[in-house]
Phi, psi and omega in degrees: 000154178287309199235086179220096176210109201262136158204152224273117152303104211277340208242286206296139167253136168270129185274072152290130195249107155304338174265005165272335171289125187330139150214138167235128237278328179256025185262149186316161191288152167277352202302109152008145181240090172080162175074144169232146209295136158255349190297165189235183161302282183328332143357108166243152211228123164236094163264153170282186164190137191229135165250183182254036162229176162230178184315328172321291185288112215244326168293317155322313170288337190300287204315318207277340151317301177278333166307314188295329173328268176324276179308006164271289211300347184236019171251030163081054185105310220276343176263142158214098182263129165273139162283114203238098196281148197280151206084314189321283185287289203215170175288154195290318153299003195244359185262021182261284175315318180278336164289303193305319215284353154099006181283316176213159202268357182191166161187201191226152177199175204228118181298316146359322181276014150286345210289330172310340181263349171181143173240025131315335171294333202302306196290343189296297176327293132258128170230124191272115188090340168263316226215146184243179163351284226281345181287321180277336164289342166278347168273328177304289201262349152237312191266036132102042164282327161328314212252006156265348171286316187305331197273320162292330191282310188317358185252000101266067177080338204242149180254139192233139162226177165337155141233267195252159178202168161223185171269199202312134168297176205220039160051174206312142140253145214210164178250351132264144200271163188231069190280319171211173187294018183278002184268312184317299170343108186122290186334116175289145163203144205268134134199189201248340196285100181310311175260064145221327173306320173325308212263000161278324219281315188322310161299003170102343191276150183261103184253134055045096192239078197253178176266138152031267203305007209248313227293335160332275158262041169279314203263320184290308172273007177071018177270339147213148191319341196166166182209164144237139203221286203203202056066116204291290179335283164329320178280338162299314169278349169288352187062048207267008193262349194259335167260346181242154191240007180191155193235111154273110182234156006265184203283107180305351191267352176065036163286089184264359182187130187263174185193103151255177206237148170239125199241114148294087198304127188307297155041245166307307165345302204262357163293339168300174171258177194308276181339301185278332173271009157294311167312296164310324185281294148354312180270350164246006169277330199267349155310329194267348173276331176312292175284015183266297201303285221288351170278306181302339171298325186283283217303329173286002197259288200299308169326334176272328183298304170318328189281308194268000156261003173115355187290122181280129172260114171239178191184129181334187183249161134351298183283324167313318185266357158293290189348278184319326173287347198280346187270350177266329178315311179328318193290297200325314193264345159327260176337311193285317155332310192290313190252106191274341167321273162310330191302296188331318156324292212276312192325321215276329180231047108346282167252043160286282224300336201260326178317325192291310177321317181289321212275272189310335181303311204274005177231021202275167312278022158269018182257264201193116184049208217218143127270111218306146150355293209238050169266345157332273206286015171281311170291339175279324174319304151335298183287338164308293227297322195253014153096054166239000000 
């Protein structure tokens, strides 16, 4: 550990008022997976937290800011956390590995960035053409996606919750335009998302999965045509607005809504006492309304900023983003064949997603994301794979 040192306020009783903390009566148990906690009230937890941004991506990193906020400023004392911007310790992909491996007690990642490792992972992240924000927060917290995320990260070592999330990423910027996918065909193109690489590679394009800190000068020097990358607020502080001339919308990869994670060395995790992973679950539900308003709020800023540097906006046809959803349903069920893992996963919010639908339907078009097309035969296809 950098920090691994817990110590005891040996002369303060810390007035934790337990009952000032959110609690909800169907959100998952905070409770440890094994081990028992020693730590008392008194306990001070000097911890690392490594996120997988730096300060640049500014709002994302904000969200890793404002988590560490909220767990100093409301456990009395008991949390004292660093905030480690990626590069300091490790690289921002590497904080999935530094954490389980006990190099620091927490950080933050975007499950997508796994897949090498199970591509169970993948849908936790994005699940593309289904789930909008809002879907993952109702799926998250009520209908038992925590505790199937807890159940893959727990095999390695790590305890997992909500952290920061937004709504849909905001498609390709390019050095050349992408008016409809017969352009895609040729196109070198960057993304992190496994069923958007698909749904390139499917379209004729050569993809690329370079990091963050590269994507600058990759796209500057022409090793690729365009990438997707975040959010405008982000693609703005990346300063992509000054190497790409055109915005491809909405995102062919159907990243309608992201979801990252806040990861615990299972450990450190069970060392808390009840009260502070109580605590933590309070700080992720409200990290997750927190960074959904401060990206979406920027981003509505930056869009007008693209605009007034000259960045040209195109955007699919109809038939074009059917296309796409129908090469991403393709992936899904691929995939879930492949893997029982993932079936399990996408099964579970399947059938969120169809429990939910007459309900979105009767609020339609003033509610929250859509119902895909094809999720009828998505769910009976599902229920063959995983015997439901």
């Amino acid at each position: 550990m950098y920090r691994n040192r817990v110590r005891c306020l040996a002369c303060v009783l810390i007035a934790m008022v337990s009952v000032g903390f959110v609690s909800v009566s169907c959100a998952p148990s905070a409770g440890g997976n094994g081990g028992t906690p020693t730590a008392s009230l008194g306990d001070v937890f000097e911890w690392d937290y490594a996120s997988q941004y730096t300060p640049a991506i500014m709002n994302n990193y904000a969200a890793d800011v404002n988590m560490v906020k909220i767990l100093n400023e409301s456990s009395g004392g008991q949390f004292d956390i660093t905030l480690h911007a990626a590069g300091a310790l490790m690289s921002g992909v590497g904080v999935f590995d530094g954490v389980a491996g006990g190099s620091v007690e927490m950080g933050s990642e975007w499950p997508g960035y796994q897949v090498g490792k199970d591509v169970a992972f993948d849908y936790l992240g994005t699940a593309p053409f289904l789930f909008s924000f809002a879907d993952y927060y109702l799926w998250l917290w009520q209908a038992g996606g925590i505790e199937l995320a807890q159940e893959l990260y727990g095999g390695y070592g790590l305890q997992w919750w909500p952290n920061y999330t937004f709504q849909s990423e905001e498609g390709f910027r390019t050095r050349k335009p992408i008016n409809s996918l017969a352009d895609v065909n040729g196109m070198t193109l960057r993304t992190s998302s496994n069923c958007t690489k698909y749904i390139l590679e499917k379209l004729g394009a050569s993809v690329v999965n370079i990091a963050g800190e590269e994507l600058y000068t990759a796209v500057e020097r022409g090793l690729v045509d365009g990438m997707e990358w975040n959010t405008p607020d982000n693609s703005w502080s990346m300063g992509f607005q000054q190497i790409t001339s055109y915005w491809q919308q909405p995102h062919l990869g159907g990243q309608t809504g992201t979801q990252c994670g806040l990861i615990f060395n299972m450990k450190s995790w069970n060392s808390l006492p009840d009260h502070l992973k109580s605590l933590v679950v309070t700080a992720s539900q409200a990290n997750m309304l927190w960074s959904f308003s401060n990206i979406m709020y920027a981003s509505a800023e930056y869009v007008e900023k693209f605009k007034a540097a000259g960045t040209t906006i195109t955007r699919l046809s109809d038939a074009d983003i059917a296309r796409c959803q129908e090469l991403a349903m393709e992936y899904t069920l691929l995939k879930a064949r492949e893997n029982p893992r993932f079936a399990k996963i996408v099964w579970s919010q399947v059938q969120y997603l169809t429990y939910i639908k007459d309900y979105r339907a009767s609020i339609a078009p003033y509610g929250f994301g859509t119902n895909n097309a094809a999720l009828d035969d998505l769910y009976n296809e599902l229920k063959t794979i995983v015997g439901g």
